[in-house]
N, C-alpha and C positions, 0 to 999 in steps of 0.2 A: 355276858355282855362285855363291851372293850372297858368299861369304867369301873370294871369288877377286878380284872387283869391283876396281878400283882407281880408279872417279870415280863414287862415290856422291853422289846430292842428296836430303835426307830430311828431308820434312817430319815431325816428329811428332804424333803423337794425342793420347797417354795414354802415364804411366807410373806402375808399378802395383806396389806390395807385393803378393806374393800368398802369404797362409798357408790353406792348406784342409788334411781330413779324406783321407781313403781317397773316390776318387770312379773314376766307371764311365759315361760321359758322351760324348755322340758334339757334336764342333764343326761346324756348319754354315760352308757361304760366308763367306769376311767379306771385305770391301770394305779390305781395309788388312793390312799386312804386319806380324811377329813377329817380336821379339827376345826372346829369354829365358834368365836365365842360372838354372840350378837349385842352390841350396844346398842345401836336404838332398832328400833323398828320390828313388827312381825310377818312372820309368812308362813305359808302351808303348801307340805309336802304330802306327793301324790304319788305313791308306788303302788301299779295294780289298784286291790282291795284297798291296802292300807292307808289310811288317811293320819296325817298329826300337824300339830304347831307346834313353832317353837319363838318364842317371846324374848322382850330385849333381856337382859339376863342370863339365858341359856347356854349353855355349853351343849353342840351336838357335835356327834363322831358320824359320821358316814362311813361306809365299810367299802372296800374295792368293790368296782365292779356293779355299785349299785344305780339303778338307772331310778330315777327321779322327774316329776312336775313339779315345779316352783312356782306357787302364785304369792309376790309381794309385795308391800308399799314400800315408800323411801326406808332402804337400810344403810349401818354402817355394821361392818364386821372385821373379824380381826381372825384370820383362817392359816392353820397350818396342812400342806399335802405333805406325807409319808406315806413310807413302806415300814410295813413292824412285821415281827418275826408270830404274833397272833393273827392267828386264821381261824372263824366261828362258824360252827354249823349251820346257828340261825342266821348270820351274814344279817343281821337287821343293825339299821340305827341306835344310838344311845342317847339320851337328852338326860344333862344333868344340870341344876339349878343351883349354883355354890352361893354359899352364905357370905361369903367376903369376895363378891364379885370385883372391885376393884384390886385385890389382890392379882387375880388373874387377869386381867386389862392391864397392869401392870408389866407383866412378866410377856403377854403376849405382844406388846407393843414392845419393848424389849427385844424381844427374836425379833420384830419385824425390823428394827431399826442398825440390829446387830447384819442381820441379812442383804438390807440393802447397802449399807456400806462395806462390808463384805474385807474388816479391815483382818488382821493377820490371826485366827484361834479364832473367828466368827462363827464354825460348827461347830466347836467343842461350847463357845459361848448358848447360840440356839438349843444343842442339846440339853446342856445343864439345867437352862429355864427350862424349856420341855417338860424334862422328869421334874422338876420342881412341880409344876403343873401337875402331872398326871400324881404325884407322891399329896399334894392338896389334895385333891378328887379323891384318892383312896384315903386317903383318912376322914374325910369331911363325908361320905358314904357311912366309915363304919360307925359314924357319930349320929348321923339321920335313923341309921339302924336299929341304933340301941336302944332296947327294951322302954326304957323309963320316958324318953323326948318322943318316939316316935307313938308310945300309950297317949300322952295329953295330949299330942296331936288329932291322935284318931277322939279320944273324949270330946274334945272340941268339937269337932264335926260331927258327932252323935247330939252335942248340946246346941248345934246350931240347928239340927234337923226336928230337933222338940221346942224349938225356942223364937225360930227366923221370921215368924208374926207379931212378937215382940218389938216394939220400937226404939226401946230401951238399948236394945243387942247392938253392940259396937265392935270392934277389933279390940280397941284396948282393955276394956271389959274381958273378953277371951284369954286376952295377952297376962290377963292378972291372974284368971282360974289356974292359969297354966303354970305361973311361976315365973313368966318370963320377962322380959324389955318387948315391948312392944314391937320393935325391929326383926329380933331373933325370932320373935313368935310367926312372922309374916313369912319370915324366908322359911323358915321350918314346915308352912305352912302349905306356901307356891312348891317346895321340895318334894313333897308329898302328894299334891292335890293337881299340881302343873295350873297353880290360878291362884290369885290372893282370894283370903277370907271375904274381904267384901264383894265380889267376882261370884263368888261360893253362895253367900246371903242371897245374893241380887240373883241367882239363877233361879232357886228356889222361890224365893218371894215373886220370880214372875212366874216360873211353871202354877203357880197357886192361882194367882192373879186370870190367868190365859182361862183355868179352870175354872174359876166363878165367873168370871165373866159369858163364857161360852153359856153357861147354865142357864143366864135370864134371870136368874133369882137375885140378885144382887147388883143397885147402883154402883155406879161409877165411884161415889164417894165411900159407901158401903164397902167396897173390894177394895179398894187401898189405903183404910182402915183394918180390916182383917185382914192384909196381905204384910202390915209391920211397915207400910209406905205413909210418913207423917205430912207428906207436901203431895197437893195434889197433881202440880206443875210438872212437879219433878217424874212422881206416878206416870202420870200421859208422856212424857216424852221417853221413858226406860221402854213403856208400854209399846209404843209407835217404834221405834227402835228394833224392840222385837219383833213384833205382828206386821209393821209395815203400816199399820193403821191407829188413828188416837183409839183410845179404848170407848167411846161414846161409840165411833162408828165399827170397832173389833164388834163390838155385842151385838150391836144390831145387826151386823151381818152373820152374826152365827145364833140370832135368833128368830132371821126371818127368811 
């Protein structure tokens, strides 16, 4: 994959501010490669089969050549076009989630500022940031990597999976088995999982939820006690959310 790379040579195209609306947009072929880091907003991409998101935070590569559907709301993004001297067999996308996101917002808005004013060493400027950029991604990979952060990661997620009926189970809680700041623990966390920890609880706690519910066997208030849901409020709307229905009328329609 491009964020694995360790001897890139990249020419650049273009780099782009990009603030648009809610769009629904299919990307044709293009002759030149994508970098783009997304500040607010999410969207999902559609090649073929392959389905993904990619959320505010991410850093995604697009490879030449790859044709794409775009379904998004309001975004801003900060996007570099090049040509690099790598060429991949799988030709698939890369989505990386850096822990010191404003570093790269930084650097990216940078190219973008050097770019449009286009004053005298403005490539040599764009490039430098560039590999700054891709030299962060490569080290900030081999650190996700490593043995020991990426073990309490995964323990985590095992202690979430024995635990997530618990009401007690917090982020911060996690963030302390693990050794960490509450922060690092999060991003280590979306790095790994492509989703925050409580993203992660809340998915589980409804698949559970969908599941007793559907059975009959169990009130309303019943299931979002054993589901680790302490507000019932809060329950029926996560509920409804999901299913499209409050959880009074989810049961009863899958019990009669």
């Amino acid at each position: 994959m491009f964020f694995n790379c360790q001897d890139t040579e990249a020419e650049i195209i273009s780099v782009l501010h990009i603030n648009r609306g809610s769009s629904h947009a299919y990307a044709y072929e293009r002759d030149f490669e994508a970098l783009a880091l997304r500040i607010h907003g999410s969207a999902r991409f559609t090649h073929g089969e392959t389905v993904f998101d990619v959320n505010a935070g991410d850093i995604l590569y697009i490879p030449q050549y790859y044709d794409y559907r775009i379904d998004a709301g309001e975004e801003e993004l900060l996007a570099v076009h090049f040509h690099s001297n790598n060429r991949f067999s799988e030709n698939e996308p890369d989505i990386f989630t850096p822990i010191d996101f404003r570093y790269f917002e930084r650097k990216l808005d940078n190219m973008c500022r050097s770019w449009d004013l286009k004053k005298t060493g403005y490539l040599y400027s764009c490039k430098s940031d560039f590999y700054k950029i891709l030299m962060r991604i490569s080290e900030q990979r081999q650190e996700l990597n490593s043995n020991d952060r990426n073990k309490k990661i995964e323990q985590a997620a095992d202690y979430i999976h024995e635990h997530y009926s618990d009401k007690n189970l917090s982020v911060d809680a996690l963030a302390k088995m693990a050794n960490m700041s509450d922060t690092y623990f999060r991003k280590l966390f979306v790095a790994k999982f492509h989703q925050t920890p409580l993203k992660y609880i809340n998915e589980l706690r409804i698949k559970k939820a969908v599941e007793l519910l559907s059975s009959g066997y169990y009130s309303v208030t019943e299931t979002a006690e054993k589901c680790g849901f302490d507000s019932q409020p809060y329950f029926s709307n996560i509920i409804k959310k999901a299913t499209g229905f409050s959880p009074s009328l989810f049961k009863e329609s899958k019990t009669h």
